[in-house]
C-alpha positions as CSV (number, residue, x, y, z in Angstrom):
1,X,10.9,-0.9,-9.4
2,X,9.5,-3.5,-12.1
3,X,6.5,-4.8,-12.7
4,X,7.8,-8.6,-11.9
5,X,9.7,-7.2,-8.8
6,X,6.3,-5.8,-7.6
7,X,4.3,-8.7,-8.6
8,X,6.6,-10.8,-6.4
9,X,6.7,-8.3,-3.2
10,X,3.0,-8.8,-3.3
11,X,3.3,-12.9,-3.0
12,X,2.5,-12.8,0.5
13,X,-0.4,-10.8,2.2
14,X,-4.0,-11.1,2.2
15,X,-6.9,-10.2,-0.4
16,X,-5.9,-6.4,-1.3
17,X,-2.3,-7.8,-2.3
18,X,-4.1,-10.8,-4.2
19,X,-6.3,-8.5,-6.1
20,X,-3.6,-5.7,-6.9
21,X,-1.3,-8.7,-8.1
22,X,-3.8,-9.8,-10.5
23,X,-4.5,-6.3,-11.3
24,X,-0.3,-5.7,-12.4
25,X,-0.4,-9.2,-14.1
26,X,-3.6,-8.0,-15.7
27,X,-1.7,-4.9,-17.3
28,X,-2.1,-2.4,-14.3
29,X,-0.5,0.9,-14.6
30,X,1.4,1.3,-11.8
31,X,4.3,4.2,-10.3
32,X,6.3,4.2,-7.4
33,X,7.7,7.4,-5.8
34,X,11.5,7.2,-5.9
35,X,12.2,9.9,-2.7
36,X,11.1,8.0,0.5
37,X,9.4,9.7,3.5
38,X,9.8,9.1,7.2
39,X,7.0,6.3,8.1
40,X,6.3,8.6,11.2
41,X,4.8,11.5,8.8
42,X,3.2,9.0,7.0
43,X,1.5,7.0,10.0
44,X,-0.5,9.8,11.2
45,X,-2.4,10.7,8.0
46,X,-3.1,7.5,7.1
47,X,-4.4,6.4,10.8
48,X,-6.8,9.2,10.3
49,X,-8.3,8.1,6.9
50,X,-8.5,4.9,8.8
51,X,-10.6,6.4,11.2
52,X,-12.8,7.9,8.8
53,X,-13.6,4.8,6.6
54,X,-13.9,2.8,9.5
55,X,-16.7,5.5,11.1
56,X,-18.3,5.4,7.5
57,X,-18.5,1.9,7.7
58,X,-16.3,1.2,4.5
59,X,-13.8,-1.4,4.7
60,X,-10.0,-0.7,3.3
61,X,-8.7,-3.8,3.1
62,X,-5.2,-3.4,4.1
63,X,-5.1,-0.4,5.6
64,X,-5.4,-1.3,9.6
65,X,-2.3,-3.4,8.5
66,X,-0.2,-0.6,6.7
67,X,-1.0,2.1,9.4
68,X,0.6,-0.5,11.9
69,X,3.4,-1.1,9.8
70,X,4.2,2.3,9.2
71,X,3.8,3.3,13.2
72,X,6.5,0.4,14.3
73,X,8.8,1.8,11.7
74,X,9.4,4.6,13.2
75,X,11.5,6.9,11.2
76,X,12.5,4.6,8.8
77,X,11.8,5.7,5.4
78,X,9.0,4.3,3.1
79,X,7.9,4.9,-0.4
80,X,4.7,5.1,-1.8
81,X,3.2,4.2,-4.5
82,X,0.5,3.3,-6.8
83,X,-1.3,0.7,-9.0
84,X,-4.2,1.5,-11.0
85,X,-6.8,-0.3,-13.1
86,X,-9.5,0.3,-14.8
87,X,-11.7,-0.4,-11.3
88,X,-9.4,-0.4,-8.7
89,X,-6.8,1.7,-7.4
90,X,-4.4,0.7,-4.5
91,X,-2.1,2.4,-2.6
92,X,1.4,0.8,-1.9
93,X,3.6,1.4,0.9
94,X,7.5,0.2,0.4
95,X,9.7,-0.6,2.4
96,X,13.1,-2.2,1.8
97,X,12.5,-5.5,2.0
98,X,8.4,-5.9,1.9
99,X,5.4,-3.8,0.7
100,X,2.1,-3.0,2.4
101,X,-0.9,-2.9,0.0
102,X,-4.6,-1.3,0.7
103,X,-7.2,-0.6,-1.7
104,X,-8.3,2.9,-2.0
């Protein structure tokens, strides 16, 4: 995965794919897993850490979307990955033909 080919993934979406497009276009580092996982070992986890933020009262922007991405997928596979600058980090779920972003 490039940096232009992620750039352009995250054309559509609201405020966490905004911000970690300017943060790529900015200079971001950023890595993307190459093995993908099953979204339905992925869905649980990150439903949980939902829960928590959302009980802590911190807001994820992103991640009620990705969870419910990754449940309706199923088994299909996903890979993660990464972006991070120098005061924000997201967390990138990939699938073949989109990408769900959430700040961490």
């Amino acid at each position: 995965m490039n940096r232009d080919r992620l750039i352009n993934l995250l054309a559509a979406g609201g405020e966490a794919f905004r911000e970690c497009r300017l943060a790529l276009a900015g200079g971001a580092s950023f890595a993307v897993r190459t093995k993908p996982l099953p979204a339905d070992e992925l869905a649980p986890t990150y439903a949980a850490r939902l829960e928590i933020t959302e009980a802590a009262g911190l807001d994820r922007q992103g991640m009620a979307a990705a969870v419910e991405v990754l449940k309706a997928l199923g088994d299909g596979e996903v890979c993660l990955g990464e972006v991070v600058a120098p005061r924000q980090r997201f967390l990138l779920f990939l699938l073949a033909d989109r990408v769900c972003c959430t700040d961490r």
